[in-house]
TORTI-208034 format. One record per residue: x, y, z of N, C-alpha, C, CB in turn; residue in one letter. Coordinates in steps of 0.05 Angstrom, whole numbers, plus 5000, padded with zeros to 4 digits. Glycine has a CB too. Example, Ala and Ser with C-alpha at 12.3 -4.5 7.8 and 13.67 -1.06 7.14 Angstrom:
! TORTI-208034
  n.X  n.Y  n.Z ca.X ca.Y ca.Z  c.X  c.Y  c.Z cb.X cb.Y cb.Z code
 5264 4886 5156 5246 4910 5156 5264 4934 5156 5226 4911 5181    A
 5257 4955 5142 5273 4979 5143 5258 5001 5157 5282 4988 5114    S
END
This chain:
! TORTI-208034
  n.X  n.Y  n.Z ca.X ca.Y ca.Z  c.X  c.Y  c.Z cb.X cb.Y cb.Z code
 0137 5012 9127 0130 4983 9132 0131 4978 9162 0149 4964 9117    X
 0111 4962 9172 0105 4960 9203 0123 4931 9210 0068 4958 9210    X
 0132 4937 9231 0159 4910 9250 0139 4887 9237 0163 4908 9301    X
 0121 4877 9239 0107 4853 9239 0115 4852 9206 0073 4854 9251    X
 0103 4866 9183 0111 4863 9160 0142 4857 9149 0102 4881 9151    X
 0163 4881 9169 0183 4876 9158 0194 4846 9174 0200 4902 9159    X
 0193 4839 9199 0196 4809 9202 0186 4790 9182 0184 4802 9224    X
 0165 4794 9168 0152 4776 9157 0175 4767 9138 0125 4785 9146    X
 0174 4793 9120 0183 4796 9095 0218 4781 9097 0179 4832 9086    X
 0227 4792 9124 0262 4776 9130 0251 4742 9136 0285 4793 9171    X
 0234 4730 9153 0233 4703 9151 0234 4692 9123 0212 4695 9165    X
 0213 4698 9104 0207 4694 9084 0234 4685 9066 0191 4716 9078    X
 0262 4706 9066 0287 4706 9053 0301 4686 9069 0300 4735 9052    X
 0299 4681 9101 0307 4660 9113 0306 4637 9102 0296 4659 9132    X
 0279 4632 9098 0270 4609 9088 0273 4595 9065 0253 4611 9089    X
 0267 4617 9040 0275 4612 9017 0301 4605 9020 0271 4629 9001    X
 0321 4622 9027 0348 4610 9028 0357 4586 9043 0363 4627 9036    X
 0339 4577 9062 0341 4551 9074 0340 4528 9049 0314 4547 9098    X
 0314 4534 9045 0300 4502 9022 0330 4507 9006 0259 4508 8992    X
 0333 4538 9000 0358 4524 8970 0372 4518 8981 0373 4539 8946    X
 0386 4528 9007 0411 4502 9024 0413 4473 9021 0408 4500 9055    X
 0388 4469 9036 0377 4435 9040 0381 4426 9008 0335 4431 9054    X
 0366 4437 8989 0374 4428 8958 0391 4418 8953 0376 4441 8942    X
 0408 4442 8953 0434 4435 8946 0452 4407 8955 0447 4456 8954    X
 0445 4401 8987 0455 4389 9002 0449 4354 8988 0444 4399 9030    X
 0420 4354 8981 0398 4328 8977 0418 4316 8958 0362 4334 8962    X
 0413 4298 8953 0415 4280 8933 0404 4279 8902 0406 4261 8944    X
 0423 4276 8885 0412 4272 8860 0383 4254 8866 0435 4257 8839    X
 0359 4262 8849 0337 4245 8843 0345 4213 8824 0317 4266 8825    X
 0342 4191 8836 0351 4167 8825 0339 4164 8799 0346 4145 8843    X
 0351 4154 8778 0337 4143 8753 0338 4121 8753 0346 4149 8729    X
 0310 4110 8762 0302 4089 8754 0290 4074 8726 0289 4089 8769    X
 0325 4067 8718 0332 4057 8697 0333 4027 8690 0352 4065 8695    X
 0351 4010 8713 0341 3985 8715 0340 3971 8740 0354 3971 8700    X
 0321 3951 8724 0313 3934 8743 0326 3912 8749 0292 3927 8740    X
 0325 3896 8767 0343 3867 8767 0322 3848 8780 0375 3867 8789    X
 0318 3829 8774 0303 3805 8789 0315 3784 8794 0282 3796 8777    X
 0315 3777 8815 0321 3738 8818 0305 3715 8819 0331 3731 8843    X
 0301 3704 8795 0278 3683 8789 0295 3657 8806 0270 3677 8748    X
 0314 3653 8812 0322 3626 8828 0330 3619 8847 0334 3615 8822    X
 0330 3592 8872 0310 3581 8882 0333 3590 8908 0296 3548 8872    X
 0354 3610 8900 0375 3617 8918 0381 3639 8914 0396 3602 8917    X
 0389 3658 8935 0397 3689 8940 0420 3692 8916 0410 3696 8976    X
 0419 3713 8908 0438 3719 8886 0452 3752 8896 0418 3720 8854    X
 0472 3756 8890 0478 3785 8889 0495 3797 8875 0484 3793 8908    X
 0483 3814 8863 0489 3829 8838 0497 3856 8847 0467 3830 8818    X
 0531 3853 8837 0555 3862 8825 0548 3880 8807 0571 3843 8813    X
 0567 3915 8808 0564 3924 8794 0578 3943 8788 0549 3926 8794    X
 0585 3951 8758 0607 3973 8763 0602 3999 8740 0641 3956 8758    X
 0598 4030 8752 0593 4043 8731 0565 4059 8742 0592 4023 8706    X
 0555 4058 8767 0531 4065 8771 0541 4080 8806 0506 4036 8766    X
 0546 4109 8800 0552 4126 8826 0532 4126 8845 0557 4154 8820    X
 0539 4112 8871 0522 4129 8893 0509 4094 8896 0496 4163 8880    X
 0512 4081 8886 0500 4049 8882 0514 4030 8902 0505 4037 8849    X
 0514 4007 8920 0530 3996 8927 0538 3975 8911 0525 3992 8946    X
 0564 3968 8916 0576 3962 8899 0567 3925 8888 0604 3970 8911    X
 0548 3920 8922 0539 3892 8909 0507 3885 8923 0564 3865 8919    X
 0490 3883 8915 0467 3882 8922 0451 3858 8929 0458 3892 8907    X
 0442 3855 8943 0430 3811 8951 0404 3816 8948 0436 3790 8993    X
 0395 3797 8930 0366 3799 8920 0360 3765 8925 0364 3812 8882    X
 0339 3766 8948 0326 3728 8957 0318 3722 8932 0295 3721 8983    X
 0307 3701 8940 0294 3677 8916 0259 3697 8906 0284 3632 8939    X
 0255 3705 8881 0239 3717 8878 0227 3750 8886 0230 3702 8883    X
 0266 3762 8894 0269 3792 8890 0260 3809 8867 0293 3797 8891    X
 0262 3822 8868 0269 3851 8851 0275 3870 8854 0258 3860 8841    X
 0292 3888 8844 0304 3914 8852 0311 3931 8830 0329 3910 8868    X
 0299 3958 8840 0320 3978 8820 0342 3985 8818 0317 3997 8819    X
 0366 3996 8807 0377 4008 8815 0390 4030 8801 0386 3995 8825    X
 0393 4046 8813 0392 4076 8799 0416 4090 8785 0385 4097 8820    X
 0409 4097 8759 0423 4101 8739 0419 4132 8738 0414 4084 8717    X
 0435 4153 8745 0440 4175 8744 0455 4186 8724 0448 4178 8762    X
 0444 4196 8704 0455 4211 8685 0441 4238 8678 0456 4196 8664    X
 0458 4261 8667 0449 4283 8659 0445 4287 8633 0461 4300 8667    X
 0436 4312 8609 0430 4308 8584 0460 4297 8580 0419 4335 8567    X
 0464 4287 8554 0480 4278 8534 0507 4265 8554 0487 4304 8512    X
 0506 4257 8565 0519 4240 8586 0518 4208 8573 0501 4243 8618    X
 0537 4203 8567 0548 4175 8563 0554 4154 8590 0575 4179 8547    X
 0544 4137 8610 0540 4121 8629 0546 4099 8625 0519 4120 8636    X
 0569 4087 8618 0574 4054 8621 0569 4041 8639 0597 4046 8619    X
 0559 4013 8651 0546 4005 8664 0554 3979 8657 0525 4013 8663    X
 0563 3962 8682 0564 3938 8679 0557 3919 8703 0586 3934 8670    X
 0536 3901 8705 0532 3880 8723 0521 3844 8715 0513 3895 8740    X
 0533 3839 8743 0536 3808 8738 0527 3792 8766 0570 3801 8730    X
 0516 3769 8761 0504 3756 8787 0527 3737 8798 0474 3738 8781    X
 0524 3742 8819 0544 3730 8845 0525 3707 8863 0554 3760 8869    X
 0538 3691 8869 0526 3666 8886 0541 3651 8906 0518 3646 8870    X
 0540 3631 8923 0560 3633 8941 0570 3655 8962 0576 3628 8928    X
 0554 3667 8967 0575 3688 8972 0574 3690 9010 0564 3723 8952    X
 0591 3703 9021 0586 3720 9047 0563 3741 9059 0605 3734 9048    X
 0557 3744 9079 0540 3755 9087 0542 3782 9082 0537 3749 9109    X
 0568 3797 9070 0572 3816 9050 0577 3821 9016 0589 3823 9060    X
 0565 3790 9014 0566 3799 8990 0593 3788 8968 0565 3828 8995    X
 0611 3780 8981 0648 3774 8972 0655 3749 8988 0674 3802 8984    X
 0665 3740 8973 0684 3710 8973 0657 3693 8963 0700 3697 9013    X
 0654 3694 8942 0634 3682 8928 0636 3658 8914 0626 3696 8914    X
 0630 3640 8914 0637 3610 8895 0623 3614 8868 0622 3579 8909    X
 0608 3638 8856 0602 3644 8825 0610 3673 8831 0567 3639 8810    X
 0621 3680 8807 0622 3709 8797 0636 3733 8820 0589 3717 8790    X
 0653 3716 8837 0666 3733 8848 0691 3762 8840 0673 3717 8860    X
 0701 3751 8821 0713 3770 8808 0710 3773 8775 0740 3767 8816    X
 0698 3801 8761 0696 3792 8737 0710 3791 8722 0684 3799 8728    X
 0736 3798 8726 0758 3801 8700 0780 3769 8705 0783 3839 8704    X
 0763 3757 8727 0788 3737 8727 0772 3707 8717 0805 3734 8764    X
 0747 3708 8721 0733 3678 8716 0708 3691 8701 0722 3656 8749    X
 0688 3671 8707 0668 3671 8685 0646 3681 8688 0661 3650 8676    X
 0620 3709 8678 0609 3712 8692 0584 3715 8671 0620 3729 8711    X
 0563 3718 8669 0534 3723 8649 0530 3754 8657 0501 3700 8658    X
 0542 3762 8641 0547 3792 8652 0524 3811 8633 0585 3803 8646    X
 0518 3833 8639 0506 3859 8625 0520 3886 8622 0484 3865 8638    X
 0525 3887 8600 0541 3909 8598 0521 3926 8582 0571 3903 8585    X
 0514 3959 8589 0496 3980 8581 0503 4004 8578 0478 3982 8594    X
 0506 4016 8558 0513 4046 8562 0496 4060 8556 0534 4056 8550    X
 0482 4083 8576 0463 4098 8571 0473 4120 8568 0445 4097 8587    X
 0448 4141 8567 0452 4167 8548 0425 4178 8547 0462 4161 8516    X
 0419 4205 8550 0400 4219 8553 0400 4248 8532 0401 4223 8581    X
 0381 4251 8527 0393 4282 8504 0377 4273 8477 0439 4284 8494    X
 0374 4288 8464 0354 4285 8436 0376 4275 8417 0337 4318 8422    X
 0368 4258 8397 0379 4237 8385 0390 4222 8400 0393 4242 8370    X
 0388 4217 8417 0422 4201 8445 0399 4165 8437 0421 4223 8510    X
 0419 4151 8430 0416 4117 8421 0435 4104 8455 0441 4106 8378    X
 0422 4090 8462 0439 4068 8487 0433 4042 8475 0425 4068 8525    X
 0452 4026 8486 0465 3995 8485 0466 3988 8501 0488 3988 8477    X
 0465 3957 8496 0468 3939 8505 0474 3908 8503 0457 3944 8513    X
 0483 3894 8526 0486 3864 8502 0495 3854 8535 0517 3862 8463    X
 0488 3815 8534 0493 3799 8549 0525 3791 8539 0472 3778 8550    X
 0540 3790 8552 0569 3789 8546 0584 3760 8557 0582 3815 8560    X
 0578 3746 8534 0588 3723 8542 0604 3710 8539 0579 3712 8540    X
 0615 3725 8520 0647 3724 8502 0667 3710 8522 0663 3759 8494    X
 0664 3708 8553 0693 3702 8565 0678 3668 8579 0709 3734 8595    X
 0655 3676 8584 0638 3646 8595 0614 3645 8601 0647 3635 8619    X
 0598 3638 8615 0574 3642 8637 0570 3630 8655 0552 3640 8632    X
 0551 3632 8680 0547 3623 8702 0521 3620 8700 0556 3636 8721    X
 0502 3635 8711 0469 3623 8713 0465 3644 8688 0444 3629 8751    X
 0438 3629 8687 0420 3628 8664 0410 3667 8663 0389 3600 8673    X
 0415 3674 8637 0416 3715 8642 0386 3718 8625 0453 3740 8619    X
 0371 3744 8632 0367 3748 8606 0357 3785 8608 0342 3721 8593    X
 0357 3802 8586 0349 3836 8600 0331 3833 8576 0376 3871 8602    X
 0306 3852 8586 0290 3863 8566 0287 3899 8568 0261 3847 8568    X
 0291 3903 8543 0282 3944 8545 0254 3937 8536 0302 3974 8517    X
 0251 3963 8557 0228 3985 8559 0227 4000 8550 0221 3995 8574    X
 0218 4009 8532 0217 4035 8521 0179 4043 8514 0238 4033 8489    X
 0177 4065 8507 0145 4080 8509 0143 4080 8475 0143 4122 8528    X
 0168 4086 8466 0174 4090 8429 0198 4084 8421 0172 4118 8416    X
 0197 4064 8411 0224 4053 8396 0223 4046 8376 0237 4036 8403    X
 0239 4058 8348 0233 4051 8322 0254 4034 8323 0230 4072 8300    X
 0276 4027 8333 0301 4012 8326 0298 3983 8322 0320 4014 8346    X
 0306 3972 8306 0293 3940 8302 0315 3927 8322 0294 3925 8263    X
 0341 3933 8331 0358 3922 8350 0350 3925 8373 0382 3929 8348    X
 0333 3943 8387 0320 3946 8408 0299 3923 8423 0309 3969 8402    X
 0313 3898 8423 0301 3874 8421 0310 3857 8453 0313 3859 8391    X
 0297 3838 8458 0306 3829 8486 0328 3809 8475 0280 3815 8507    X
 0332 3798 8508 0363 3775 8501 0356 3760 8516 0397 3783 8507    X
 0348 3726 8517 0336 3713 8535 0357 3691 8532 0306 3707 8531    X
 0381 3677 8553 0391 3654 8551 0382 3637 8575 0419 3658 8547    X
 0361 3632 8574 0346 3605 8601 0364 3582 8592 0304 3592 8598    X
 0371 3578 8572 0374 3539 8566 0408 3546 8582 0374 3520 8514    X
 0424 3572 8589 0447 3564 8587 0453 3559 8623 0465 3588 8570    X
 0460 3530 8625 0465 3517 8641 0486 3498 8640 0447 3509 8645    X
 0498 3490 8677 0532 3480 8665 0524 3459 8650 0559 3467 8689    X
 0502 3440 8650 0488 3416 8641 0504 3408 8611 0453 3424 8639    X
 0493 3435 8606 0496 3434 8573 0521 3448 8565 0471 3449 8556    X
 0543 3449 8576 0566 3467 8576 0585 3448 8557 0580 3473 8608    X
 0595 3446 8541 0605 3436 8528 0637 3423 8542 0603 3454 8508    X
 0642 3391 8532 0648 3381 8556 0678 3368 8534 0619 3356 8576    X
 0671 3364 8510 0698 3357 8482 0695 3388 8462 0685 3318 8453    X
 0712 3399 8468 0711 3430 8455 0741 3426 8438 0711 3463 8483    X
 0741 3430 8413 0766 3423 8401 0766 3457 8399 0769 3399 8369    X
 0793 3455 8413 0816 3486 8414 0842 3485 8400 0829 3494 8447    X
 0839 3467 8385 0874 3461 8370 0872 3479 8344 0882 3421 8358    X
 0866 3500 8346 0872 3522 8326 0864 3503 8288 0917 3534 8333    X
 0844 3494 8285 0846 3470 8261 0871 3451 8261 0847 3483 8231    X
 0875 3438 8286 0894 3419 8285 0926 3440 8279 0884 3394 8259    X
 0929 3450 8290 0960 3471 8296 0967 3456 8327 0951 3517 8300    X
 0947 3461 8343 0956 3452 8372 0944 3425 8379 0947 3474 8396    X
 0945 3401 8369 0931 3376 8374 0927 3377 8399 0944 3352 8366    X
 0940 3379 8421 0934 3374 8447 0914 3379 8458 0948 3381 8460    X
 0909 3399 8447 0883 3421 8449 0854 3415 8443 0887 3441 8431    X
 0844 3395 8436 0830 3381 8414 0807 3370 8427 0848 3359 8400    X
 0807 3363 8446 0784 3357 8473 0796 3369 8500 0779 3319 8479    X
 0776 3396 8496 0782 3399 8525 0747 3409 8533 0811 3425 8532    X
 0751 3408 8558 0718 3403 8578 0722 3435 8591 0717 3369 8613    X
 0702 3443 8580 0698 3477 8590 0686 3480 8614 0680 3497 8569    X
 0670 3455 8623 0665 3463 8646 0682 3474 8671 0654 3445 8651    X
 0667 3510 8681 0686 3512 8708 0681 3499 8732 0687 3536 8718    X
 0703 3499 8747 0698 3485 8768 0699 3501 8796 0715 3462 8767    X
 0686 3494 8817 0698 3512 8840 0719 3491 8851 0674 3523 8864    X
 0736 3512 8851 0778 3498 8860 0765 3487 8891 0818 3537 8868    X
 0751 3478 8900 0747 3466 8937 0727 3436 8928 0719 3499 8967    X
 0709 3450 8917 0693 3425 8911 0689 3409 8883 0671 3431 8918    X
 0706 3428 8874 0712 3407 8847 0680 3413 8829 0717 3364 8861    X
 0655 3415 8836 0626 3419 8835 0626 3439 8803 0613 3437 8869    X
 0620 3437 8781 0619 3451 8763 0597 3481 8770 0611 3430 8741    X
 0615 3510 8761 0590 3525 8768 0596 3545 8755 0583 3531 8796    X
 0604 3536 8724 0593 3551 8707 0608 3539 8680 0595 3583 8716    X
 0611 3556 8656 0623 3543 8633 0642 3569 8620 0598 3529 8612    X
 0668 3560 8611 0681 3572 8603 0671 3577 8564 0706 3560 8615    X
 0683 3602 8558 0686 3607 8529 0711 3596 8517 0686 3636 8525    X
 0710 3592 8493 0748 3579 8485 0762 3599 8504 0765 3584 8443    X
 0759 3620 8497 0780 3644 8496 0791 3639 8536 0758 3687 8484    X
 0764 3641 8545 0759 3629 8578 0775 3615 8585 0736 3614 8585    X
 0769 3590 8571 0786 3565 8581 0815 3570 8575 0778 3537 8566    X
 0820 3573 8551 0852 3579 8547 0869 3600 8566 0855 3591 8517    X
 0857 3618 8576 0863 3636 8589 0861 3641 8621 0853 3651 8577    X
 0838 3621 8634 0835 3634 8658 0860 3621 8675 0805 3630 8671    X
 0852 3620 8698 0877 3610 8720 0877 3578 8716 0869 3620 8759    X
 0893 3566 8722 0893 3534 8729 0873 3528 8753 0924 3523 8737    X
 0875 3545 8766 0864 3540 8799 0834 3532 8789 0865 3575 8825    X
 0821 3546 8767 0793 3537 8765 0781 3529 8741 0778 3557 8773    X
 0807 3511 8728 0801 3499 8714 0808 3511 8678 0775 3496 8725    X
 0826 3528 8681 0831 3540 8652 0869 3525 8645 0830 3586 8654    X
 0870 3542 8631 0895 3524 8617 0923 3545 8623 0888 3518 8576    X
 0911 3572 8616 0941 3594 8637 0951 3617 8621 0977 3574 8645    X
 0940 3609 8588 0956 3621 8564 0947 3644 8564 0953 3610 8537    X
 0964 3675 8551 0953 3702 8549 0945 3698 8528 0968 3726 8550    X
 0917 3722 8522 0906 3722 8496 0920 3731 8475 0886 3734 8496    X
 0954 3730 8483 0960 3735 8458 0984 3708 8442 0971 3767 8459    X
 0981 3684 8472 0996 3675 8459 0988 3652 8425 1009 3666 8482    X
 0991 3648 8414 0985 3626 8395 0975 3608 8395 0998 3618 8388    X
 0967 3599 8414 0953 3573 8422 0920 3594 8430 0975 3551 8458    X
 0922 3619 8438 0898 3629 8438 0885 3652 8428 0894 3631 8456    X
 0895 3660 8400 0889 3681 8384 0875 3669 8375 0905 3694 8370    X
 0868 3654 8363 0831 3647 8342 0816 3649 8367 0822 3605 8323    X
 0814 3647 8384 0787 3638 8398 0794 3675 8413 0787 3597 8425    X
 0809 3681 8421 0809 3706 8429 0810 3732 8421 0821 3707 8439    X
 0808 3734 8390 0809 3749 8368 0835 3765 8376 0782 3767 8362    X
 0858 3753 8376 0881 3775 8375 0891 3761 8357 0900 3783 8401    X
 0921 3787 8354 0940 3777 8328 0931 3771 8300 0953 3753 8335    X
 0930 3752 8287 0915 3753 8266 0900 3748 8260 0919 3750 8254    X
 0889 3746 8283 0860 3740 8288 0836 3762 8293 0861 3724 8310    X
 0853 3788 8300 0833 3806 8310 0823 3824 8292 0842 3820 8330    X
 0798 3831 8305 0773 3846 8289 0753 3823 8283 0783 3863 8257    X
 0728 3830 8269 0705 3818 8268 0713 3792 8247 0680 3839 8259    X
 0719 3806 8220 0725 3785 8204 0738 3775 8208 0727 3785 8188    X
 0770 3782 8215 0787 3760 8220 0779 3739 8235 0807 3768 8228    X
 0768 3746 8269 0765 3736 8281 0738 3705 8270 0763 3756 8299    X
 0720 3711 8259 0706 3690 8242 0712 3689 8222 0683 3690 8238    X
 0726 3689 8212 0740 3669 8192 0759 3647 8207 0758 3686 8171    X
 0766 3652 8234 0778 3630 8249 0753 3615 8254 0794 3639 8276    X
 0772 3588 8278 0750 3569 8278 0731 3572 8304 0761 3541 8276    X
 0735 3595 8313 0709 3611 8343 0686 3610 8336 0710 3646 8352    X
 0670 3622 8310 0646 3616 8310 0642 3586 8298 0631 3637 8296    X
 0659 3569 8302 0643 3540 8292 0641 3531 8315 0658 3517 8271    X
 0659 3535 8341 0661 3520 8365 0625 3511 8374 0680 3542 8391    X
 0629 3490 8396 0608 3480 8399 0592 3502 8422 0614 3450 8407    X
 0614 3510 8430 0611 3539 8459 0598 3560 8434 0655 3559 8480    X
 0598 3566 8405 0581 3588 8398 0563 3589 8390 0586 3601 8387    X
 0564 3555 8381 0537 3546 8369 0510 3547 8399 0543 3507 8355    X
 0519 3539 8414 0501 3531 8441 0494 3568 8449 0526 3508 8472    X
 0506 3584 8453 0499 3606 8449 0479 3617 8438 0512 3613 8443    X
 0488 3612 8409 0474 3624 8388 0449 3609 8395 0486 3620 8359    X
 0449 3581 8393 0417 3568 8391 0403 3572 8425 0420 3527 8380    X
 0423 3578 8449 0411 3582 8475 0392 3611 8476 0438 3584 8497    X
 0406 3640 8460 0404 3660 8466 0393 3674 8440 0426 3667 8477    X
 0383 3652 8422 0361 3657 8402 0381 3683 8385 0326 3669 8420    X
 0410 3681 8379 0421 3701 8366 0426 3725 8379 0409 3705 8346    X
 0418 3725 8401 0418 3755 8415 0440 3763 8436 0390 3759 8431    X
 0464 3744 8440 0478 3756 8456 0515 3738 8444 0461 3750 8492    X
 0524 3760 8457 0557 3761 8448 0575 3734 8463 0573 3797 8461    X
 0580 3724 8442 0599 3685 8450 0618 3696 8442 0593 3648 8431    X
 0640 3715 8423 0669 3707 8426 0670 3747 8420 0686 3677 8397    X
 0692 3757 8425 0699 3781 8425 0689 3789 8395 0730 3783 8434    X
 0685 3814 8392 0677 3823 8370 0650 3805 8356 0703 3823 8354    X
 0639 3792 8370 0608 3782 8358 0591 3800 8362 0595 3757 8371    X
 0592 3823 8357 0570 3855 8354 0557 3840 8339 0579 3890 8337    X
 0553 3825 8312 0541 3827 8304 0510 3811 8317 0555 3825 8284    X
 0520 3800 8336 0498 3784 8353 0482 3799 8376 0514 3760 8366    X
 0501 3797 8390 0499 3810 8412 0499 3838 8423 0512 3802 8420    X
 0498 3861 8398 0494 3890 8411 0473 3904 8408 0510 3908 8405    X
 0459 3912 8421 0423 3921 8421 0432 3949 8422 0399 3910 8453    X
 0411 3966 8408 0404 3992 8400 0385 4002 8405 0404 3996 8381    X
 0383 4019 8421 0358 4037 8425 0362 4062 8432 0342 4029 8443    X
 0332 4072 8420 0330 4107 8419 0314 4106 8442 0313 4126 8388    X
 0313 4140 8446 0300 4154 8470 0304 4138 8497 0269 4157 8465    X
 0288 4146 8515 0282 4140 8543 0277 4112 8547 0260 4156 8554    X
 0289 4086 8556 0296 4061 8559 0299 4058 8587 0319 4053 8543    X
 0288 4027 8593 0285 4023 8620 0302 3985 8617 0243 4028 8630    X
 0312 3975 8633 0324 3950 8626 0311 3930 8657 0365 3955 8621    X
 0303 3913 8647 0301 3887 8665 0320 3867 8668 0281 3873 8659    X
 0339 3864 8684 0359 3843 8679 0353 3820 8695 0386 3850 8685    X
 0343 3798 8679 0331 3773 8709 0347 3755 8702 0295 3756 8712    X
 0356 3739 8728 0374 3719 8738 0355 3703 8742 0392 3725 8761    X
 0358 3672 8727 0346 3646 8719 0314 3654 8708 0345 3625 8747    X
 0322 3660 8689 0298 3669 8674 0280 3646 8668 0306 3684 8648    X
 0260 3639 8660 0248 3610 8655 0236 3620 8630 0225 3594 8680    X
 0251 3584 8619 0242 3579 8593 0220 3578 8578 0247 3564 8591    X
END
């Protein structure tokens, strides 16, 4: 073999072993799984937790849209949760809606995906603790035989209609309880900006308008499904699904999304194969 050939033939192994360096180095290919839009008339930014390599909060103007990328491998289980933020800083935090989700109220999406033959993903608007602006996701799919593989649209849910005399007195156990106004408030301006769930109100901080109780104390096991209250049936056979907060749900979100813990039977969507999700913020009616 002549110098010119055998150079050839050594660049050639150079090279190849370059590209597979750089490979290695690149980045997973994003799955563009879902989408998010902001249908309203103010910047929103959406919070999220469960999606690697994603920032953690995203600002979408008045009439955005965005992907954002859902990375999973075969048979990979992906929990996924996000929620719209408002008020907020020029980063995104110290937000007057939906600043923290485990402490106040948020119109949240919770999704767990999955890839792999037979592999089914979920999903459901999670409203069980309260809401803030108006939610709604639709799947995409190319083939879906699942009849739960259905959208979830709550436009009507606004503080407007937030229920304002909510009887929480366990069927008259806690009289005191008996009218209370779910609307949240922001603790500075007093300004309603969003609506609590029973379970919500009984439970969140005083500072923004809740009452302080753990979900396990007695005054908030029906509406929070604990104690003897918990699980599906127990929990409706209390007086949570009569409240006026599940009815407004139910008739806001056309049956399709979750008002008190353990309401699967409303609120959890099913789907086979390859699924794509749209989650839009102030969806119109």
């Amino acid at each position: 073999m002549g110098w010119t050939a055998r150079f050839g033939a050594a660049l050639t192994v150079v090279l190849a072993t370059l590209v597979l360096a750089l490979a290695a180095l690149a980045p997973a290919q994003a799955d563009d799984r879902l989408v998010v839009r902001n249908l309203c008339s103010f910047p929103v930014w959406i919070a999220q937790e469960g999606l690697p390599g994603t920032k953690a909060v995203v600002k979408l103007a008045p009439r955005e849209r965005r992907s954002l990328a859902v990375k999973i491998g075969d048979a990979v289980i992906l929990p996924t949760k996000v929620w719209p933020k408002a008020g907020c800083d020029k980063t995104g935090e110290n937000c007057t809606i939906g600043e923290r989700r485990s402490a106040t109220v948020n119109s949240g999406l919770e999704a767990t995906w999955c890839s792999g033959e037979g592999c089914r993903s979920y999903f459901s608007l999670e409203l069980n603790g309260g809401y803030t602006l108006p939610v709604s996701v639709e799947p995409k799919a190319a083939e879906n035989t699942v009849a739960g593989c259905s959208p979830a649209a709550c436009p009507a849910l606004t503080t407007q209609a937030c229920p304002t005399r909510e009887d929480l007195s366990t069927d008259g156990a806690f009289p005191k309880l008996a009218r209370q106004d779910l609307r949240m408030r922001d603790p500075k301006s007093k300004e309603p900006i969003g609506c609590f769930s029973p379970c919500g109100k009984l439970t969140a901080p005083t500072r923004v308008g809740g009452l302080g109780f753990k979900q396990t104390d007695t005054e908030a096991q029906a509406y929070c499904c604990t104690g003897a209250f918990a699980g599906h049936e127990a929990c409706r056979a209390g007086p949570v699904d009569k409240t006026k907060y599940a009815k407004l749900v139910d008739q806001a979100c056309d049956g399709e999304a979750d008002a008190w813990a353990y309401d699967k039977a409303h609120g959890l969507h099913t789907c086979t194969g390859p699924i794509r999700l749209v989650y839009t913020i102030c969806p119109k009616g």
